[in-house]
Structures are given as structure tokens and as C-alpha cells.
C-alpha positions in Angstrom: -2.3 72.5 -48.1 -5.5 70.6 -50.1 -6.9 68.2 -47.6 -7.1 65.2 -50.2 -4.9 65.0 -53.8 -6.1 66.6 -56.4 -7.6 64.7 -59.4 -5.7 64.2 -62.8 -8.4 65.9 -64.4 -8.5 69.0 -61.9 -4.1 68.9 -62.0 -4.1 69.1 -66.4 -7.2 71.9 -66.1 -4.3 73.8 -64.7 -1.3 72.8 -66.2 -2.9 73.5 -69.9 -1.8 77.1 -70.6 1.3 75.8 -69.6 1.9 71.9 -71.1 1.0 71.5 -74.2 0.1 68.4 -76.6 -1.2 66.0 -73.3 -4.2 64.0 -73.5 -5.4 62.1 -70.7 -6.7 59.1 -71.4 -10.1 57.9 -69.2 -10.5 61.1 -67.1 -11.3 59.7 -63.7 -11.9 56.0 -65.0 -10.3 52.9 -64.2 -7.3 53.0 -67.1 -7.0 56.9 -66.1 -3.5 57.7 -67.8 -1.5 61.1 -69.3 0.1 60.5 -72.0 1.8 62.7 -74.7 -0.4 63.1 -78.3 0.7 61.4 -80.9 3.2 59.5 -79.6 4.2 55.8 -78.8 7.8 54.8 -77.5 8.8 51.3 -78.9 11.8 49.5 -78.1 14.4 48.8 -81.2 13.1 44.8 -81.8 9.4 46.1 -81.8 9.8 49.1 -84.2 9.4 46.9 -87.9 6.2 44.8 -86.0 4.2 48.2 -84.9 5.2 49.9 -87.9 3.7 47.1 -90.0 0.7 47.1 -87.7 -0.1 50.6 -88.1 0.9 51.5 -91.5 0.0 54.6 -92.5 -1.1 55.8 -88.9 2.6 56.4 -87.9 4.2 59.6 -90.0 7.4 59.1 -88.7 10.0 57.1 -87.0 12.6 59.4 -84.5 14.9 56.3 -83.8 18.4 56.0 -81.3 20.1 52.7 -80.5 18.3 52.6 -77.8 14.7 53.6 -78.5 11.9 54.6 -81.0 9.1 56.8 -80.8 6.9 56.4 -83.4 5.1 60.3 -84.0 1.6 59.4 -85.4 -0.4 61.0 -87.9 -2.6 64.2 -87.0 -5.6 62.8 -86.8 -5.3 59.9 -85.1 -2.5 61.2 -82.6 -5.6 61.2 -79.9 -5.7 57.6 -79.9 -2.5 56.8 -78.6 -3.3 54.7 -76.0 -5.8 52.5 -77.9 -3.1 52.3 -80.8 -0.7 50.7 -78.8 -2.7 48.0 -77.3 -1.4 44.9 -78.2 1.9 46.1 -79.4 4.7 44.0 -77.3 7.4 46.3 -76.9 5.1 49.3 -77.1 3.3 51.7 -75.1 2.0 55.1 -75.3 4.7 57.8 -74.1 3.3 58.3 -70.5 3.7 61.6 -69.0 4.7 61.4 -64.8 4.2 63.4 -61.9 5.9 65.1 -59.5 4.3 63.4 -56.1 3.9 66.5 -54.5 2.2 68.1 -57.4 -1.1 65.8 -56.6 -1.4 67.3 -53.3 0.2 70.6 -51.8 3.0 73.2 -52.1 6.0 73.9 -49.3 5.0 76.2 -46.6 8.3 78.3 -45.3 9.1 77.4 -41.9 10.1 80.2 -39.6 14.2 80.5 -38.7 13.4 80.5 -35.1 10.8 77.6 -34.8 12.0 74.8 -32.4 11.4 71.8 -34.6 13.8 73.5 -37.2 16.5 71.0 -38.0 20.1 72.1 -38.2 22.2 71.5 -40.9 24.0 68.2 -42.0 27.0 67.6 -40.5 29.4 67.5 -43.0 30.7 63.8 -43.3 32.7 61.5 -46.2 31.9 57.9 -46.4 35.2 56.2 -47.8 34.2 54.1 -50.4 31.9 56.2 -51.9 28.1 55.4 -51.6 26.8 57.6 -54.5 23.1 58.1 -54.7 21.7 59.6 -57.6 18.9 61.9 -57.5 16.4 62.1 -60.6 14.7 65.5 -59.6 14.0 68.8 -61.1 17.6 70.6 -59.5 20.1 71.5 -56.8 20.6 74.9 -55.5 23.5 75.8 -53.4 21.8 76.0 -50.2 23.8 75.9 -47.1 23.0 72.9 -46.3 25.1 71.7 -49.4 28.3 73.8 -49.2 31.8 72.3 -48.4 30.5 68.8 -49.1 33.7 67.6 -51.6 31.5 65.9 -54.2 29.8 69.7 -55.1 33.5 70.3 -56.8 33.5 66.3 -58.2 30.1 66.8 -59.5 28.8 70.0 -59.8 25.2 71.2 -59.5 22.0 71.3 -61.6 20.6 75.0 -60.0 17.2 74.5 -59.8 14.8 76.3 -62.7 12.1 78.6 -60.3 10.5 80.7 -62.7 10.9 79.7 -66.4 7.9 81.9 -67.3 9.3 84.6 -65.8 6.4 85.6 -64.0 8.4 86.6 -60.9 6.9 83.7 -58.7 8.2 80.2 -58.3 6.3 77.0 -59.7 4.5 74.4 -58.0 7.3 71.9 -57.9 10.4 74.3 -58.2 12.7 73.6 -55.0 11.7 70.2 -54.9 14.9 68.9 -55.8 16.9 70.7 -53.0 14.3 69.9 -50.7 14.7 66.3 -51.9 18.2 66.0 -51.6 18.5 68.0 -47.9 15.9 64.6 -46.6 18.7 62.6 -47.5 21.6 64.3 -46.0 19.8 64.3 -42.6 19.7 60.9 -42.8 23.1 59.9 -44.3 25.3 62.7 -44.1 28.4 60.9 -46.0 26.5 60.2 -49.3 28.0 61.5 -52.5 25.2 63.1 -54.5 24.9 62.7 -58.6 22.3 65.0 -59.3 20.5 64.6 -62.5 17.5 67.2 -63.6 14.4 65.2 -64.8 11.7 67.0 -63.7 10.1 70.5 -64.8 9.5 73.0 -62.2 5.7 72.4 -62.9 6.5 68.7 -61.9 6.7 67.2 -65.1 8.4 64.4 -67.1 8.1 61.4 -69.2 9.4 57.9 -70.0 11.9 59.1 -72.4 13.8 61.5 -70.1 13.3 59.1 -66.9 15.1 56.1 -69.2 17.8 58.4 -70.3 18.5 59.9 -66.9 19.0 56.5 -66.0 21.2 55.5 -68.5 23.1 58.8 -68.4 23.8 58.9 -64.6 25.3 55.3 -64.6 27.0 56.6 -67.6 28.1 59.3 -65.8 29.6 57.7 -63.1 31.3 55.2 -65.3 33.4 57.7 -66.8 34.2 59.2 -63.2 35.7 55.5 -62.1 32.4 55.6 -59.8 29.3 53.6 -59.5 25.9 54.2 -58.4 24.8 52.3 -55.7 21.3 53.9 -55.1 19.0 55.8 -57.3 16.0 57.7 -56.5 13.2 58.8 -58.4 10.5 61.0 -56.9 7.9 61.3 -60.0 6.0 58.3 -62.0 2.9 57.4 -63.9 0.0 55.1 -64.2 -0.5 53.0 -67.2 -3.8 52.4 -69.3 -3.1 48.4 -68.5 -1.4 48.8 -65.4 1.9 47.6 -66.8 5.4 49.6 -66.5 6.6 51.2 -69.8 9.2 48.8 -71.2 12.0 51.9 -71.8 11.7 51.8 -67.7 11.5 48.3 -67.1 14.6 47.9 -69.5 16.7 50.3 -67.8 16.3 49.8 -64.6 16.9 45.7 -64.7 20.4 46.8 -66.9 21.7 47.7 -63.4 21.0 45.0 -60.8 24.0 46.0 -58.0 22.1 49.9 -58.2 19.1 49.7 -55.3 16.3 52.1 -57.0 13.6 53.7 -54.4 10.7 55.6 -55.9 8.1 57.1 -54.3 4.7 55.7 -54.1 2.7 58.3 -55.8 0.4 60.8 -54.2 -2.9 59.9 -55.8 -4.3 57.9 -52.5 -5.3 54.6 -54.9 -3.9 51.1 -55.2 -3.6 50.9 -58.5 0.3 50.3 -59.6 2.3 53.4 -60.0 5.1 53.3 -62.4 8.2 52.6 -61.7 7.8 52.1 -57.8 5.6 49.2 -58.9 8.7 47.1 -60.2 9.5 44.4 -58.5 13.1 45.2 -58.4 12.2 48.3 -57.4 11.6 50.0 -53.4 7.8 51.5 -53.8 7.6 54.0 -50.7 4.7 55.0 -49.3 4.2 58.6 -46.7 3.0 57.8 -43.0 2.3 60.5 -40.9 3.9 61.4 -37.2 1.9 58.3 -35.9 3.0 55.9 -38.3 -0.3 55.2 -39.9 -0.6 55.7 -44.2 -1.0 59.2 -44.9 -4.4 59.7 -46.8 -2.6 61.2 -50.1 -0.3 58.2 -50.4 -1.0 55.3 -52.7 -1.0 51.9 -51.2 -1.4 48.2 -52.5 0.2 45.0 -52.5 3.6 46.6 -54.8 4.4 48.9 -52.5 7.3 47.9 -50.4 8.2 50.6 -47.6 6.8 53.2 -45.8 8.3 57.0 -43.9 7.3 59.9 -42.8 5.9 61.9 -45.7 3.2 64.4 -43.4 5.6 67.5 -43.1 9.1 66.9 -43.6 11.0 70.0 -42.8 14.4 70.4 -45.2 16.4 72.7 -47.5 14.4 74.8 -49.8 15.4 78.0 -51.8 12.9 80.7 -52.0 12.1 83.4 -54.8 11.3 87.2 -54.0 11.2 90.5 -55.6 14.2 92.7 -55.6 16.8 92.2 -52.9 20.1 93.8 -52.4 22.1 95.0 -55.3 19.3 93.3 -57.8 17.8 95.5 -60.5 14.6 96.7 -60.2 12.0 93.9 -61.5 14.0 91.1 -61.0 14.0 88.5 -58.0 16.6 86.8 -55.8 17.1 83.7 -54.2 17.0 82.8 -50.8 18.2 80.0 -48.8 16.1 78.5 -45.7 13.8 75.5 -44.9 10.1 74.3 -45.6 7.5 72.1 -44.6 6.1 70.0 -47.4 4.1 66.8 -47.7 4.5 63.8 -50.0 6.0 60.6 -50.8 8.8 62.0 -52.7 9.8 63.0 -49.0 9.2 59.5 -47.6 11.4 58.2 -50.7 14.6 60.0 -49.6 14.5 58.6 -46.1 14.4 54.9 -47.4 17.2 55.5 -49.9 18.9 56.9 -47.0 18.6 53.3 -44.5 19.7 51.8 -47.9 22.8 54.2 -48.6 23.5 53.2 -45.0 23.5 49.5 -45.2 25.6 49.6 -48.6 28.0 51.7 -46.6 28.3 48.9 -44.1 29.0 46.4 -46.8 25.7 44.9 -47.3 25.4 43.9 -50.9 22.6 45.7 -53.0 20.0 42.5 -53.0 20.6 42.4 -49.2 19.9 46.1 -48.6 16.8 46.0 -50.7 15.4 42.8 -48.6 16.0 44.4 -45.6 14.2 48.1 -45.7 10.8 46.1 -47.5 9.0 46.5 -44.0 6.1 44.6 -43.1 4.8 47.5 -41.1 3.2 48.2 -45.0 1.5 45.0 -44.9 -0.1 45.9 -41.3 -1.4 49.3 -42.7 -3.2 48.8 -45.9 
């Protein structure tokens, strides 16, 4: 595991023969952002202002009741970020990160080793406390099976290998890994799985905004609600201001606590969306309690957990295996040990499915897991 997180600049020189169309805007400067070429997201009552602004800069408008993204012209489709400065409503189509993908991939923890944690027990919280999880998938590990909301719900099988290249991405398992940190900690949750985020640990503003909007949804059309929501990626922002698609869905949802993680990028600038004031920003602490070095940290974060090796569900991908043609690969069910704040994020959603459990209301829960232990360690 990388002693210290990668930089943004080191992180695309990788992800290049893989993600196209990127550009990142002030490589290791202060307004240090990744956003998608060519393309600004405007919401509907700021689409006629930028497109009068811009004029002939913006070759076409891909419009929804919901949102615009205005696809500019080739040659200027470098200058996203410059373009929309100054454009209420407006803002560059930010690309987000996995948190781990800053910093280190899951070791495999041996079957035997004492500190490996048994599974779940297998409870059912009556009402339902659903928390949805905004990740890149769920496998059907162990961990998971006879859990009744797998039937109500289904599963998003994670993607491992999309290049086919017999070997699993950086981020792939996160989302099983993800959702086994929650179980441990509040067994009787009813999981909505929603996949958001790529096996190389990418997403955007667009997909985060509709995930959103299509989990609640979702659960709407189920006679459910969502009473927590966690999101393990984000993004930072030229001008250190959250994307208003975010902003805008989130605050549509008041009674739905969400917890994000913190970032792994160890800086205080704001990450988006755990910056949101409505929002639970989690930071990673180690064993002793004290800020991991990876984590981000600043006055918007809100809560901190252990995020220094977490051990949970993972699923595994190796050559061949029983009855498998030759050349192909199977899955295989076990734990890891990974690092990151998208571990630390799970464990506060879990105190918060908890108190909603015991009837606190969703502004109370939220008060009460901001700990000033935070505060003490910045």
C-alpha cells in the first residue's frame, strides 16, 4: 500500500489509456480539478443565460427536465472550467473519485488470521431502515445471502474486469467491501444498492445526481423510503463550490441523512459533496484514533472512523477454477484489508441507521454522529 495518496496528476497518467476525454484543470495548483472536455452541466433556469453568454462556443444543448449539459465546440472544449466562471447555475462536469483510488488497493486477508471477522448475523429491523449505497456493485458474497431484502431488491454484481484482461481493477470489489462495513455495524439494514462508480473508480456529477434521484425514486415505487444514503466517491471544484446538480438533489430530500466520505487526497480543501452542510463529511482515523495521513481534513468535515485497515467482504478474480473453460476466470468469495475513507463512511452511516432505527428523526441523527473528536484532531 503507497505510503502517502497519489497526486491527481500521477492518478490520470494512469487512467489515460483507459478514460478518455478528461482534462485536469491546474495540475497540482490551488483550483486543481478533473473535469470532463467539453462539457458544462447547467441547471434548466440557467440554460437560455449561458447559452446567450457563450454563443457560438456551445455546439449543442443535450437537455432532460432536470438538467442540461451544454457539449462545446472542439476547440474550445479545453476551457471548460474558465468558460463556466461566472455562470450561476453552471459549472464544469466534474469527474469524482473513488477514495480509495488516491491511495492503495485491498490486500486479501488470510481465512485463518485471528482478527478475521465473522459474518453478519443475519438480523431484520421492522420498520425498515434502508440505506442506499452509491458504489461501483454487489456481489453475492456470503456475507450477503439469506438477508430478505437480496429477493426485495436484487443485486448490482459488481463489474471486475471490463477490459477483459483477466485481472480485476483498482476499485472493483469496492462496493461489496463497502456494503460488508455496514452490515458489521448494523446488521438489520435494508440495502438499496445503486452502481455509480466504474471499477477504475470513476464517476461524475451527472450519474451521482441521477443515482440520487433514481434510488429515492426507486423506493417510492416500492412503498419504501430512504432514510440514509452513502456516497463513497466525490470531487474538488475549480472555486471550491459543490456542483449545483449535487447541491440540488441532495437538499430535495431533507428526512434522507447523506454520509460521504471525506476524500483521500490528505488536503483541506472542500471535497464535493461531503462538504455540504447538510451533508456528514467523514474523515479515516487510524487504530489510535488520530487522522489518518491520506484523509482530508478541514473545518467541513463532520465525523471521523477507522479508515487504516478495515477488514470486510471482498470477491476476488483468478484464472481458471473448477468446471471454467480454459482462459477464463472465476470469482471468489473471502475478506480484505483496505484503507480509506470510503471505509470510515460506512461506519458512520451505520451509528446513523442505528439511531433512525430507534426513532431518532433524521436532523437529530445527523446532530448527533458530528463529533467534536474532529475538531480536536485537525
Amino acid at each position: 500500500m503507497a505510503a502517502e495518496p497519489l497526486r491527481l496528476t500521477e492518478l490520470v497518467d494512469r487512467m489515460r489509456p483507459y478514460s478518455h476525454g478528461l482534462v485536469l484543470h491546474d495540475p497540482d495548483g490551488p483550483t486543481e480539478s478533473l473535469v470532463h472536455a467539453g462539457e458544462l452541466v447547467a441547471l434548466p433556469a440557467a440554460v437560455a443565460g449561458a447559452t446567450e453568454r457563450l454563443g457560438s462556443r456551445v455546439d449543442r444543448v443535450v437537455a432532460t427536465s432536470d438538467l442540461a449539459r451544454l457539449i462545446l465546440r472542439p476547440d474550445v472544449r479545453r476551457h471548460c472550467v474558465p468558460l463556466a466562471d461566472g455562470l450561476p447555475g453552471v459549472a464544469p462536469h466534474h469527474v469524482h473519485l473513488g477514495c480509495p483510488v488516491m491511495f492503495g488497493t485491498p490486500v486479501d486477508v488470510d481465512p485463518d488470521a485471528a482478527d478475521m471477522p465473522t459474518a453478519p448475523p443475519i438480523e431484520l429491523w421492522r420498520p425498515a431502515v434502508t440505506v442506499a449505497l452509491l458504489d461501483t456493485g454487489l456481489d453475492p458474497h456470503p456475507w450477503f445471502a439469506g438477508r430478505p431484502w437480496l429477493s426485495e431488491w436484487g443485486l448490482s454484481p459488481e463489474v471486475l474486469d471490463p477490459e477483459c484482461v483477466r485481472d480485476r481493477d483498482r476499485q472493483a470489489g469496492h462496493g461489496t467491501f463497502v456494503a460488508g462495513v455496514l452490515l458489521r455495524h448494523a446488521p438489520g439494514v435494508t440495502i438499496r444498492h445503486h452502481r455509480s462508480l466504474s471499477s477504475l473508480g470513476l464517476t461524475d456529477d451527472v450519474t451521482v445526481a441521477m443515482a440520487l434521484r433514481q434510488v429515492h425514486r426507486q423506493a417510492t415505487a416500492h412503498g419504501a423510503r430512504i432514510d440514509v444514503v452513502v456516497v463513497t466517491a466525490g470531487c474538488h471544484t475549480a472555486d471550491d463550490l459543490c456542483p449545483p446538480v449535487l447541491s440540488r438533489e441532495i437538499d430535495r430530500h431533507p428526512d434522507t441523512v447523506v454520509v460521504c466520505s471525506a476524500g483521500n487526497n490528505g488536503s483541506v480543501r472542500p471535497f464535493w459533496p461531503a462538504a455540504l452542510p447538510s451533508v456528514v463529511g467523514v474523515a479515516a482515523t487510524g487504530p489510535d484514533g488520530m487522522l489518518a495521513a491520506f484523509s482530508n481534513r478541514g473545518d467541513w468535515v463532520d465525523a471521523a472512523a477507522l479508515g487504516v485497515d478495515v477488514v470486510s467482504s471482498y470477491v476476488r478474480l483468478l484464472p481458471g477454477g473448477e468446471g471454467v473453460a480454459p482462459g477464463t476466470t472465476t470469482r471468489v468469495y473471502g475478506t480484505a484489508r483496505w484503507s480509506g475513507t470510503s471505509f470510515a463512511a460506512p461506519r458512520i452511516a451505520a451509528d446513523v441507521a442505528r439511531l433512525r432505527h430507534e426513532g431518532v428523526s433524521a436532523g437529530e441523527a445527523r446532530a448527533m454522529v458530528r463529533r467534536p473528536l474532529v475538531r480536536a484532531i485537525r
